[in-house]
Steps between C-alpha positions, in 0.01 A plus 500: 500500500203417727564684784335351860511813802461373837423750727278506807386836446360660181344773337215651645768490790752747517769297316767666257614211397134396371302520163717822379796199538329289297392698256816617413629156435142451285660777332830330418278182366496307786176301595473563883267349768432599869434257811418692761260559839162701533579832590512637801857656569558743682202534705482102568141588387312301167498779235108585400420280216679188562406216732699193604442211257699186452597687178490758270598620162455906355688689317646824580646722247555237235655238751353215594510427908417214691391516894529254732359520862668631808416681869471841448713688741801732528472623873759484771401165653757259391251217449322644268761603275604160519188389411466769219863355342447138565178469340593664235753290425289174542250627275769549226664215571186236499276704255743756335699202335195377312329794424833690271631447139833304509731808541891514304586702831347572796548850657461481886447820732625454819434565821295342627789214505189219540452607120792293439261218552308500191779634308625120582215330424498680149845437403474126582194471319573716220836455507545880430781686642393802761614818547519631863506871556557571830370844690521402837731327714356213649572420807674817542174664444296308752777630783516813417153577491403295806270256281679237597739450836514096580811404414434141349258705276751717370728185476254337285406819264906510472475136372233497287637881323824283410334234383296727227750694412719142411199396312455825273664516152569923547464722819420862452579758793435886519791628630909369496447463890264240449704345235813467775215384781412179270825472380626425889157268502706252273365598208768552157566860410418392133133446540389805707421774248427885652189622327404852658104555573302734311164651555219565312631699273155603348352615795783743678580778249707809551226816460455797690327534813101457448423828723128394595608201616778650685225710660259267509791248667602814766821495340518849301760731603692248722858356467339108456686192677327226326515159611290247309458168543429220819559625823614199737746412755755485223471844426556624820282856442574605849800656463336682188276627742776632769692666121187712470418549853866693510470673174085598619561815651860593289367483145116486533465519117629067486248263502557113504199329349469126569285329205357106513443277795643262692501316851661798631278807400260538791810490742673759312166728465474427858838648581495790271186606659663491860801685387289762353687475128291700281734484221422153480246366264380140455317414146300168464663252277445585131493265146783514307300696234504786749841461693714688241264840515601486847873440489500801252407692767780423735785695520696206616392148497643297803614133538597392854503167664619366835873504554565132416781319357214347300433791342809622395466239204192569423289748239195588614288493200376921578828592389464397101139666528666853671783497215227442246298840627817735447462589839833487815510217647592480906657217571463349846684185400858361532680269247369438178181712477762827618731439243251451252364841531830651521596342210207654291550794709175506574472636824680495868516234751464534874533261797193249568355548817690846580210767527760733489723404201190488348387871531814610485466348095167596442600855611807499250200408241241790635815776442585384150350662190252370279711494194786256764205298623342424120866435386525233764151339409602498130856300560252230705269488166739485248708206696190306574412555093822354385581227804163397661209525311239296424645393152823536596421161746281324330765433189713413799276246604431372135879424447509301850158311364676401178791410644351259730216365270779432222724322768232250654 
């Protein structure tokens, strides 16, 4: 099959679901081709090396991508990320159409949901069916995250969701929460598929602890927290904060270590300062080439988001990368993402937002044993090996691509 991806965001970005995707389905003898921005997620900055053109074509580990313009920007100013997604999806739309190989399927990342614009225009023209796999509810999303508050916008989002999803031939979901969320949206049970995300599987491999750059890190002979990944509203760090403010003085050896960046980074510094937490560490946002030496130094690798009914349906994309590692997993997330890890028992869960149901868990980790706390990281490897791995969803995804190619 020739296989079209049409995702806003792209490798050199920070996207799992990027050329390692495509590659794979290379792999399986599938012809695939990418239409996609310039890069500048997440920073909202232009990546060194690229400029905006009206396009441009490269190649990046044996797939060839095609850029269309946009605004650069993924800050907290709500016209500018609408500016970021909408031109995007004019540029695809108006350029992208005319620039790509006529695809037998189209497969379409979403969100942003104005991405379902192009994916339109390129199964009218093409008349190719498209697969939408959805990782974030829209409008839910927007709410919940304060993007987005007028109510006719939300209204409108709502509409224009339903009238993608009605449009696309298969909709993949991450998690059976999701499935029942566009399932209530009016959408038939028969053409949502779950496809759990993976991670990059080459890149996050179970090893010992690199000692110098444990040292190096200030991480040696500490009982590691590790969270890793964006720190935003969505996260809600603070009550991470108040966790080891209790536990500071009680067990002095824990340490939570906050790795990446995010809108919300300089407020959090800001308050660990003031409280005087000194077994809190914050480490700069590091490549994905480098983010797996670090999680094998945690002791326990923490997930936590804001206590939202949102959320409880949601996966957050960490978790697949912390199972792959072999190390605990703390989950501060109801619904779906809890019983996940339970399932796999990979690790405990503790109330989002509860600063003290969450040191109260991360002290049942501290007084377990080694050999307890490498069992537990083992069970989250070996499930995420046999249920949620890289290959493991990609043939997913290859069997949904037939399907719909051969039924058009």
């Amino acid at each position: 099959m020739r296989i079209l991806m049409l995702t806003q965001w792209f490798n050199p970005e920070p996207f799992y679901k990027g050329v390692s995707f495509a590659q794979e389905l290379v792999k399986l003898g599938h012809e695939v081709e990418v239409l996609t921005g310039f890069p500048n997620y997440p920073g909202g900055k232009l990546y060194g090396g690229y400029r905006i053109k009206l396009f441009q074509r490269e190649v990046i580990g044996g797939i060839s991508v095609i850029r269309v313009p946009l605004y650069p920007s993924h800050d907290s100013n709500s016209i500018k990320r609408i500016l970021n997604y909408a031109s995007f999806a004019l540029s695809a739309s108006l350029l992208g159409v005319l620039l790509v190989k006529r695809p037998d399927v189209i497969y379409v990342y979403h969100p942003p949901a104005t991405v379902g614009l192009p994916a339109l225009c390129l199964h009218l023209l093409h008349h190719a069916p498209f697969v939408y796999d959805i990782q974030d509810l829209w409008p839910d999303t927007l709410e919940a995250t304060g993007m987005v508050n007028n109510r006719v916008g939300i209204w409108m989002v709502q509409k224009w969701c339903r009238l993608i999803y009605s449009q696309a031939a298969k909709i993949v979901v991450l998690s059976p929460g999701f499935r029942e969320m566009v399932i209530r949206r009016g959408v038939p049970g028969h053409k949502i598929e779950v496809i759990y995300n993976w991670c990059e599987d080459n890149k996050i491999q179970s090893t010992a602890g690199n000692e110098d750059l444990a040292c190096k890190l200030r991480m040696a002979g500490r009982f590691n927290v590790v969270f890793a990944g964006t720190m935003g509203k969505a996260q809600a760090l603070g009550a991470v904060l108040e966790a080891a403010r209790l536990l500071r003085d009680k067990l002095p050896k824990i340490q939570f270590v906050f790795v990446g960046g995010g809108i919300d980074v300089n407020r959090l510094k800001e308050e660990a300062t003031e409280q005087g937490l000194t077994n809190v560490r914050f480490l700069s946002r590091r490549p994905p080439s480098e983010i797996g030496d670090i999680l094998n130094l945690g002791d326990v690798l923490l997930v936590h988001l804001r206590d939202d009914p949102l959320f409880q349906i949601t996966i957050p994309g960490k978790t697949q990368a912390y199972m792959a590692s072999g190390r605990p997993i703390l989950m501060g997330v109801r619904g779906d993402a809890k019983t996940l890890v339970e399932k796999a028992g990979a690790g405990l869960a503790c109330t989002p937002q509860d600063p003290q149901d969450i040191a109260d868990a991360v002290e049942k980790f501290h007084n377990m044993t080694r050999k307890e706390l490498d069992l537990i990281g083992q069970n989250g490897k070996m499930f995420y090996e046999q249920e949620l791995s890289l290959r493991i969803g990609v043939r997913r995804f290859e069997g949904i691509f037939q399907s719909v190619a051969v039924n058009q």
